[in-house]
N, C-alpha and C positions, 0 to 999 in steps of 0.2 A: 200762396203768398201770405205774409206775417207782415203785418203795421204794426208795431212795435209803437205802446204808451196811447192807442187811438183813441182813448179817453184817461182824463187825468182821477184822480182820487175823488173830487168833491160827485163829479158825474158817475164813476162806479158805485160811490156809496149810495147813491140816490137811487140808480139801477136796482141796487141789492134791497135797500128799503121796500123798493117797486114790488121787487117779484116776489119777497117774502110776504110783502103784507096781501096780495092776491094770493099767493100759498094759504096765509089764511083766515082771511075769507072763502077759501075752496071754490076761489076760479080760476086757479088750474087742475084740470081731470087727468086722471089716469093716461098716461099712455097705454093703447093697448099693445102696443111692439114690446115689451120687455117690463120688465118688473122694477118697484121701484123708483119710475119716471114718469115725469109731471109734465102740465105742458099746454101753451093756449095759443089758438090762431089768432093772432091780435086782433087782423082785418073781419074777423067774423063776429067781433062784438067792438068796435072799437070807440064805443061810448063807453066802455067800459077801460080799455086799455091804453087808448090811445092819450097821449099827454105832449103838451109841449116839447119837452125834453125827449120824448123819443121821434115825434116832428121831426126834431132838429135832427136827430141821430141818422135820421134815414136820410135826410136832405145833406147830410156830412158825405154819408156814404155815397150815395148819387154824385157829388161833386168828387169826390178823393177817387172814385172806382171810374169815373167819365163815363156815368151812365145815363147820361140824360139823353131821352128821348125813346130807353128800353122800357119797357113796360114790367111792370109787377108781377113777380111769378105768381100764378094764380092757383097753386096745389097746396102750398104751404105760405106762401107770402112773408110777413113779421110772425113772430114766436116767440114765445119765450118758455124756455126749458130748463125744467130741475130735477134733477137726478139726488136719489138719495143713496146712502150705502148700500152695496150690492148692486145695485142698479146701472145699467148697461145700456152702448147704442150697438144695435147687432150689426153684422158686415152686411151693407147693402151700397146701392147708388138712389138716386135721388130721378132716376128717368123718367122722362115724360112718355107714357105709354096712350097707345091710340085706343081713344073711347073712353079714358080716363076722364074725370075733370079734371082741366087746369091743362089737358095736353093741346102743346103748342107744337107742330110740326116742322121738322128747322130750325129748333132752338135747344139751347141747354139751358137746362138749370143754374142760375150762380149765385154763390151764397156767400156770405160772408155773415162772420158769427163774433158777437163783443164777449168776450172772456172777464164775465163780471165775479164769479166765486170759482178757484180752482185753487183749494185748501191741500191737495193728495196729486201728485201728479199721475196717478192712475185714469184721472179722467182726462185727461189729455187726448185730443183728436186724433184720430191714428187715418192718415189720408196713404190711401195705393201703400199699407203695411208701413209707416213711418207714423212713428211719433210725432207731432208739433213742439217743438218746444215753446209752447207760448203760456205768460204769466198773466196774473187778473191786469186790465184796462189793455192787454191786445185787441185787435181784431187779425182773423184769419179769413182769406177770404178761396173758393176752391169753386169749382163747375160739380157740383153736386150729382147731375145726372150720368157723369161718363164716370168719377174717382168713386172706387168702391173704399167706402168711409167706416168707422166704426168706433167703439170705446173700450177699455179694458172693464172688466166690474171696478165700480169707488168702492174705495179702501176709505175709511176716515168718519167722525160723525157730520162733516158740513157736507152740506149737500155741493153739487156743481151748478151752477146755473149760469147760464147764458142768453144772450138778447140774440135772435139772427134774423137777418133781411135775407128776403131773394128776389130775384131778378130774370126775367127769362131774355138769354142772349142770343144771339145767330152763331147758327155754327165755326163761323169763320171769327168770332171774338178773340184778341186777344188782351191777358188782361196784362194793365202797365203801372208799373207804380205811381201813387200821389205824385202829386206835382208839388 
């Protein structure tokens, strides 16, 4: 599902201020899944990341997705992700495996992701082999652990970055558009 405009301009650019200026000051590390890509678990330092404005962003989402009352996926949780040229998300899913941390049994993963820099449409989310069409201030939101996800390599010198929540659901979830 595509929410279309889920933040306006004055909140994307603040985003993108966000995550560049932790780019650099160099807290966000390497990803080690692929080359090229940056990346920080908000909730594991989040005197560090955590700010009003993204507060708010998760308490939007909780309310727009009616997830109040699911609890926080606990593998990846909030992130923030920057991919530079060349750099790639490889085809995977997001499952919750047993003996993992963060495995929750009976649940899916659900994520949703705010599309704050997408300069090349190369980096575009490619969910179950489809493109998203979605533009900067979307949010997309998908069950991470069952949709095998991925990205084309970025073409372009801006990076992609994105803001995403997760959320760990009951099998039987389903998801319904904002109200």
């Amino acid at each position: 599902m595509v929410v279309r405009g889920f933040v306006d301009e004055p909140v994307r650019t603040a985003l993108l201020q966000k995550a560049l200026g932790h780019m650099a000051r160099g807290e966000l590390r390497p990803n080690p899944c692929g080359p090229a890509r940056f990346f920080a678990k908000v909730d594991e330092t989040p005197e560090v990341f955590v700010d009003p404005m993204l507060q708010s962003l998760t308490e939007r989402c909780v309310r727009c997705l009616r997830l109040e009352g699911h609890p926080t996926d606990r593998a990846l949780g909030r992130v923030i992700s920057l991919i530079r040229e060349g750099g790639f998300i490889h085809r995977h899913t997001d499952a919750y495996i047993d003996g993992v941390p963060g495995h929750r049994p009976g649940e899916h993963h659900l994520r949703c992701n705010i599309v704050v820099r997408l300069a090349d449409p190369s980096g575009r989310p490619v969910i179950e082999d489809s493109a998203l069409e979605v533009v900067e201030g979307d949010l997309w939101v998908f069950y991470a652990s069952k949709c095998m996800h991925q990205t084309m390599p970025l073409r372009g010198s801006e990076p992609r970055i994105v803001f995403g929540f997760g959320w760990s659901v009951p099998l039987t979830h389903e998801l319904q558009p904002p109200p």
